[in-house]
C-alpha positions as CSV (number, residue, x, y, z in Angstrom):
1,X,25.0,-33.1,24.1
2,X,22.4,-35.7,25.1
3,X,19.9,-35.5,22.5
4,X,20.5,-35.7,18.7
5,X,18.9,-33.1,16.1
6,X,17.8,-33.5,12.2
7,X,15.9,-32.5,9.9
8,X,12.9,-34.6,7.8
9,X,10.7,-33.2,5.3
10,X,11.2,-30.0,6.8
11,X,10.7,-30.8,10.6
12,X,13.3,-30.6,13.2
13,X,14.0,-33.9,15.3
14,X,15.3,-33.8,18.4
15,X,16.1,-37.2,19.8
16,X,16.5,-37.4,23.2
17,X,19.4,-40.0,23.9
18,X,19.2,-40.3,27.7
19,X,17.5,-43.2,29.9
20,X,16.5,-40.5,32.6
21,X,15.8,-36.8,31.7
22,X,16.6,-34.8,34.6
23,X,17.1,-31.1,35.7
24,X,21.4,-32.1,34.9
25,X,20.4,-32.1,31.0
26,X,17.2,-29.8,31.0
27,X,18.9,-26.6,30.7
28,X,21.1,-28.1,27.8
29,X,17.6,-29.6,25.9
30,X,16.2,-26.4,26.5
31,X,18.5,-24.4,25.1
32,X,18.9,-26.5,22.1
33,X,15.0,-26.3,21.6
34,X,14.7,-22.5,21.8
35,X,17.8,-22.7,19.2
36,X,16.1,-24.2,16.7
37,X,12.8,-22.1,17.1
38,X,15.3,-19.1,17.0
39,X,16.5,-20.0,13.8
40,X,12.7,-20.4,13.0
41,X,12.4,-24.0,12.5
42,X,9.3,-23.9,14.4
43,X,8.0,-27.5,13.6
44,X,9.8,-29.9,16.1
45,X,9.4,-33.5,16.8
46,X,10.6,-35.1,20.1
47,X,11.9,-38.2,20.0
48,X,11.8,-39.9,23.9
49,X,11.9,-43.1,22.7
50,X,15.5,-44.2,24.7
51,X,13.5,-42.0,27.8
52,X,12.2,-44.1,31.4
53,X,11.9,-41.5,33.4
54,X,11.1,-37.5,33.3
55,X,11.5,-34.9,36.1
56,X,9.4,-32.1,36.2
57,X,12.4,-29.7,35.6
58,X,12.9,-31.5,31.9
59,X,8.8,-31.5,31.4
60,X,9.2,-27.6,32.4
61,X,11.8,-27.5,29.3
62,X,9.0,-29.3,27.2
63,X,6.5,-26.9,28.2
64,X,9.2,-23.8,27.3
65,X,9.7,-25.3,23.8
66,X,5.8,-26.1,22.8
67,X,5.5,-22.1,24.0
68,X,8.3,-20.6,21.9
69,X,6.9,-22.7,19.0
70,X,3.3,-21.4,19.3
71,X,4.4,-17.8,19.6
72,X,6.0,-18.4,16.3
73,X,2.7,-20.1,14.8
74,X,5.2,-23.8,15.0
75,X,4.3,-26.7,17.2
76,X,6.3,-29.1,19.0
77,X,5.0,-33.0,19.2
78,X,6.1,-35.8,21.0
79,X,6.8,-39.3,20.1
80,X,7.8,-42.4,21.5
81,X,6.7,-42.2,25.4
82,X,7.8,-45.5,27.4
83,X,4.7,-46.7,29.8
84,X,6.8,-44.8,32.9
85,X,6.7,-41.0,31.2
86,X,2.9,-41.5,29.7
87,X,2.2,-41.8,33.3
88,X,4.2,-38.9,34.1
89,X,2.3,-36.9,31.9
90,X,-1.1,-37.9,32.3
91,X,-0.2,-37.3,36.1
92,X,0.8,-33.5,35.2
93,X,-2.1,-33.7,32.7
94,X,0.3,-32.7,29.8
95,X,-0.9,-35.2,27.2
96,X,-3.9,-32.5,27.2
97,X,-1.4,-29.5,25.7
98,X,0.7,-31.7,23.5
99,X,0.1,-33.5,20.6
100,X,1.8,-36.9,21.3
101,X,1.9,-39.9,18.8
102,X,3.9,-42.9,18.8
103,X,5.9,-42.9,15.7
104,X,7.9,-40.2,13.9
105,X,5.7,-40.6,10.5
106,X,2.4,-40.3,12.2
107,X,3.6,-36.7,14.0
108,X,5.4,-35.2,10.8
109,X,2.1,-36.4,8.4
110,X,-0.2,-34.3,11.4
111,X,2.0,-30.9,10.6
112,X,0.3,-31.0,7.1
């Protein structure tokens, strides 16, 4: 597995562990994402912190995840974008549909 899950003050934290998410682990993330919302832990934090470099098959798994959430009245937020991803996503325009902060405290103090 190439991303690291826990739980903090009742949000799930996925940490993804991989210098360059890719379609060859997106399928695996996803999976493990739509898990978690299955077993309705609907507020998720993702941790791309150890993350250079997105393709859009991995953003697509992002985009999957922040869905499943929201049908379940959960969110999913992202921290810790390196320079090289926030460019990927204000390219696709994504920093407009997720809520994306840079530290772990800041995103689990916005659930409320």
């Amino acid at each position: 597995m190439n991303c690291k899950i826990e739980k903090k003050n009742g949000v799930v934290v996925i940490s993804v562990q991989v210098k360059r998410a890719t379609v060859e682990i997106s399928g695996e993330f996803k999976q493990a994402v739509l898990h978690e919302i299955e077993e309705n832990n609907t507020r998720i934090v993702i941790d791309m912190s150890q993350t250079e470099f997105v393709d859009s098959s991995f953003l697509g798994a992002l985009v999957a995840g922040l869905k499943s959430a929201t049908i379940k009245n959960g969110d999913l937020k992202i921290i810790g974008l390196q320079p090289p991803v926030r460019a990927m996503f204000e390219l696709t325009r994504l920093y407009r549909i997720f809520d994306i902060f840079d530290n772990l405290e800041d995103a689990v103090n916005n659930f409320g």
